[in-house]
C-alpha positions in Angstrom: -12.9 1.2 -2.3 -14.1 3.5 0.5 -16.9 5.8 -1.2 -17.1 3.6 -4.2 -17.9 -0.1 -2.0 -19.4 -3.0 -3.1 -22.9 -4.3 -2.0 -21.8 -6.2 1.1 -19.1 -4.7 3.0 -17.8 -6.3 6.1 -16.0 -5.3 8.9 -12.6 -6.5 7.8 -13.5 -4.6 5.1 -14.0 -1.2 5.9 -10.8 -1.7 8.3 -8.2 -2.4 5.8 -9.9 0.3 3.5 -10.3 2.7 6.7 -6.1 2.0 7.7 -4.9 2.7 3.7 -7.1 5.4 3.8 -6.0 7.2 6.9 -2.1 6.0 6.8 -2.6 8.2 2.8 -4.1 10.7 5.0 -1.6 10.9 7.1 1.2 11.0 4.5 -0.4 14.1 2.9 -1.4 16.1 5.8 1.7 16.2 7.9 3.6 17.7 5.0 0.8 20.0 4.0 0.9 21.8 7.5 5.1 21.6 8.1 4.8 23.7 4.4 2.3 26.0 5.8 4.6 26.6 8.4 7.5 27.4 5.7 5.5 29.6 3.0 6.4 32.8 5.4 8.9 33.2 8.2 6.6 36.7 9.1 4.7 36.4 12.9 1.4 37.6 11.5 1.8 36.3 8.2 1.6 32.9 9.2 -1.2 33.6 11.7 -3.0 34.4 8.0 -1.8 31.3 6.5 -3.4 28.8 8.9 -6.3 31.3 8.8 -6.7 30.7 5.0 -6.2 27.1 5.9 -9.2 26.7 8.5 -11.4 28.7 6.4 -10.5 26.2 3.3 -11.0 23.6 5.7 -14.3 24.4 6.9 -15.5 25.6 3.3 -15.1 21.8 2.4 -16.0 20.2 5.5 -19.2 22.5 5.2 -19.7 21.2 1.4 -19.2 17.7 2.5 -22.2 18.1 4.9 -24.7 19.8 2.4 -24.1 17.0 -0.1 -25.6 14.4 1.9 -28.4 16.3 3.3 -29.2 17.2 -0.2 -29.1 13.4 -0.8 -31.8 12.9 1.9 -34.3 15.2 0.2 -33.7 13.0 -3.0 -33.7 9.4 -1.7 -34.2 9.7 2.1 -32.1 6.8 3.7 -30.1 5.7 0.5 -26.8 5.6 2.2 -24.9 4.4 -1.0 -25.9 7.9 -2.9 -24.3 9.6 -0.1 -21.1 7.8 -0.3 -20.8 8.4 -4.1 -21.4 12.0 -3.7 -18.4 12.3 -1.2 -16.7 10.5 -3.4 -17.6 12.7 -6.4 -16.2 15.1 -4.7 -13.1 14.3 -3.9 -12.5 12.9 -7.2 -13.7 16.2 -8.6 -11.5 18.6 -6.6 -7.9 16.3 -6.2 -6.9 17.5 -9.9 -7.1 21.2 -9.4 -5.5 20.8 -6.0 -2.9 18.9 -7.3 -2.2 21.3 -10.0 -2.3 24.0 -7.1 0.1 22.1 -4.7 2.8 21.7 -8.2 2.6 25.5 -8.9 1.5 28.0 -6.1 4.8 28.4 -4.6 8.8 27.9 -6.0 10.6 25.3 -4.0 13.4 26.7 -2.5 17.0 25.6 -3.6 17.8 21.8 -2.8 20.3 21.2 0.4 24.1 20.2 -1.0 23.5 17.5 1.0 21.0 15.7 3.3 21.4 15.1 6.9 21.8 12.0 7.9 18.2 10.2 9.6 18.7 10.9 13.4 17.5 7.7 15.8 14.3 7.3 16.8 15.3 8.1 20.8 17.5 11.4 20.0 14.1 12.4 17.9 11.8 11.2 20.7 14.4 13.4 22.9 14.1 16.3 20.9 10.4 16.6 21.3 10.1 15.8 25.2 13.1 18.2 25.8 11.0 21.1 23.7 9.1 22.3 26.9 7.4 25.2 24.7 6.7 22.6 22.3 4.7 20.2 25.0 3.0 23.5 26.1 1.3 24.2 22.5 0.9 20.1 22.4 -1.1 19.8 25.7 -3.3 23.2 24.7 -4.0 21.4 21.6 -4.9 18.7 23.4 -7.4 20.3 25.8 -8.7 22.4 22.9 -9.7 19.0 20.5 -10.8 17.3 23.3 -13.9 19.7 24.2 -14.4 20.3 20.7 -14.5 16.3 19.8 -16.9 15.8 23.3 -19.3 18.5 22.1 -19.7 17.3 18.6 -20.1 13.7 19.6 -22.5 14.5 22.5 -24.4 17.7 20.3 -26.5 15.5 18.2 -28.2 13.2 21.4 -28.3 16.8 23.1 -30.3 18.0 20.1 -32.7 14.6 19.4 -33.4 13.6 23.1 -32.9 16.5 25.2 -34.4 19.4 22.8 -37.0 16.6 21.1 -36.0 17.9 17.8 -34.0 14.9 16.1 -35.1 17.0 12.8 -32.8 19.6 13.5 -29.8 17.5 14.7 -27.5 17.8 10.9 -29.3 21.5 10.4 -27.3 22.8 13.1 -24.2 21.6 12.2 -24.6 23.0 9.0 -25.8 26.0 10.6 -22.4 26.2 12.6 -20.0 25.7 10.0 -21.3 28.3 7.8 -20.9 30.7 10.3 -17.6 29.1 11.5 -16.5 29.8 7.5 -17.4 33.6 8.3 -15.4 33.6 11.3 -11.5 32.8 10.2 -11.2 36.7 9.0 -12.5 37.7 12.3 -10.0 35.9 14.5 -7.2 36.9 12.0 -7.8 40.6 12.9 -8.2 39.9 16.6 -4.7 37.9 16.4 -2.7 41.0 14.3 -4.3 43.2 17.4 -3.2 40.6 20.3 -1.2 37.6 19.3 -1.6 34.5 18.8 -1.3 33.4 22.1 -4.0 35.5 24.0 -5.4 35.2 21.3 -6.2 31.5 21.5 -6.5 32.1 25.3 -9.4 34.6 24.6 -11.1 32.1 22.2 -10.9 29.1 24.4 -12.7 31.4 27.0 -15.5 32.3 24.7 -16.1 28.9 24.0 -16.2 27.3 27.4 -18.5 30.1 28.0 -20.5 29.2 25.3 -20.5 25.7 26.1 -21.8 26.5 29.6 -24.7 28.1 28.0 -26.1 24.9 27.0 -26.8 23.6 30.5 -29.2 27.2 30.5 -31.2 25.8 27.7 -35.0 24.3 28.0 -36.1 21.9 26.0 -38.5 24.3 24.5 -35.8 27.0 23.9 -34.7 26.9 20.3 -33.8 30.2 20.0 -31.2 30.1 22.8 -30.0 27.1 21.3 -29.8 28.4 17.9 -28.1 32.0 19.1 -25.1 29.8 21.3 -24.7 28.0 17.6 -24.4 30.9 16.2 -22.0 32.4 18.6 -20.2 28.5 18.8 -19.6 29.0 14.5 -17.9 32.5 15.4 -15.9 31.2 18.1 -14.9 27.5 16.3 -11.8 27.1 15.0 -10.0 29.9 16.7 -7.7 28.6 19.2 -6.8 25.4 16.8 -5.7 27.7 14.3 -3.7 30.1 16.4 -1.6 27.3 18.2 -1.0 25.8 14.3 0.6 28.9 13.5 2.4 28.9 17.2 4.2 25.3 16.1 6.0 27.3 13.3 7.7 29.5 15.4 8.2 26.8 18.4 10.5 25.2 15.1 11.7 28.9 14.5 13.1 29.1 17.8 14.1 25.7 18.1 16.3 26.1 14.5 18.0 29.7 15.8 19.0 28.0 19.2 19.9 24.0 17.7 21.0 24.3 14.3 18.5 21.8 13.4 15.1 22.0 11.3 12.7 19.6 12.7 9.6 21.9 11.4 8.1 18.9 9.9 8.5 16.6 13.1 6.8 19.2 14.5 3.8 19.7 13.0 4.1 15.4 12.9 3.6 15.3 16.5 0.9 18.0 16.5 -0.8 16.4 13.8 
């Protein structure tokens, strides 16, 4: 329904298919990072978890954006080809990842018996009360937000500013590839550091990137294209650091409660 749509598609449409779609979304993803979380109870090794993760991650994401630009060079502005190659894909890869999910790691034992579901305020308490929990939740905030700003402003910046609406997809793509590069990088720098400076020293590198941009001409492409470069090295690392962090915010939690609330969590951070 969503990369497969009929001819017309109205707004009511794509929202109903847009809500099933994300509320699916949702279902999948919140377990998939409480697990990550849970696959090692080792500091660094979970730092190389959620690296594996983002570099996954951005390996697709990156995929995702060749596919269509490939599509342009084929039928230039035949939007329904670049829908069905999405979808292609998806429908391609969900059968080895399922496969993947089944088998790449033992379940642990079952519990002799299931807690009971805890109210909504005492759960709504648990998180609020967590003040290392709101810490890593606000950073994550402040770290999405400037990352969501620049890629919804980067494309106007690139076609009106620069003059070069040509190059406004190209330089995503030219990011990601290098952001696919940099998950082993920041994996090193966080077994030397931590994971906290070491998100604090990515962060940094970024807003000093960012500030770059306001050094750029119009007829500067090279600038522009070396502070991509350097944004692709620097992207994903404090998001994947404070991922890791939430695991051993639930780690501490557990040792000082009693109480496993790992996937509640990675919920909220979600």
């Amino acid at each position: 329904f969503l990369f497969f749509p009929p001819v017309q598609v109205s707004a009511a449409y794509l929202a109903i298919v847009l809500f099933f779609f994300y509320l699916g979304w949702t279902a999948v993803q919140i377990p998939f990072l409480a697990w990550s979380g849970e696959v090692s109870g080792r500091y660094h090794e979970r730092t190389r978890v959620a690296t594996f993760q983002t570099v996954v991650t951005a390996s697709a994401l990156l995929l995702t954006l060749i596919l269509p630009t490939l599509a342009d060079q084929l039928r230039p502005g035949d939007g329904g080809l670049k829908l069905a190659l999405m979808g292609g894909l998806v429908a391609v890869t969900i059968l080895p990842a399922l496969v993947l999910t089944l088998t790449a790691f033992k379940e642990p034992p079952a519990p002799a018996s299931i807690a009971p579901r805890e109210p909504l305020g005492r759960v709504v308490r648990a998180v609020l009360g967590d003040r290392l929990l709101l810490r890593v939740l606000g950073s994550d905030f402040a770290v999405t937000l400037g990352q969501n700003i620049r890629a919804a402003l980067i494309v106007f910046y690139v076609t009106f500013y620069m003059g070069r609406p040509e190059w406004a997809a190209g330089l995503f793509l030219f990011q990601f590839v290098f952001g696919v590069l940099a998950g082993p990088i920041w994996l090193k720098i966080g077994y030397r550091l931590g994971k906290h400076r070491t998100a604090v020293a990515g962060e940094l590198v970024q807003v000093a990137i960012n500030l770059g941009l306001v050094l750029v001409a119009p007829d500067n492409m090279t600038l522009l294209l070396g502070l991509t470069l350097a944004q692709g090295l620097a992207q994903g690392s404090g998001n994947l650091m404070l991922r890791a962090i939430v695991a051993d915010v639930a780690d501490k939690h557990r040792l000082e409660t009693g109480n496993d609330r790992a996937g509640l969590y990675y919920s909220v951070f979600s």
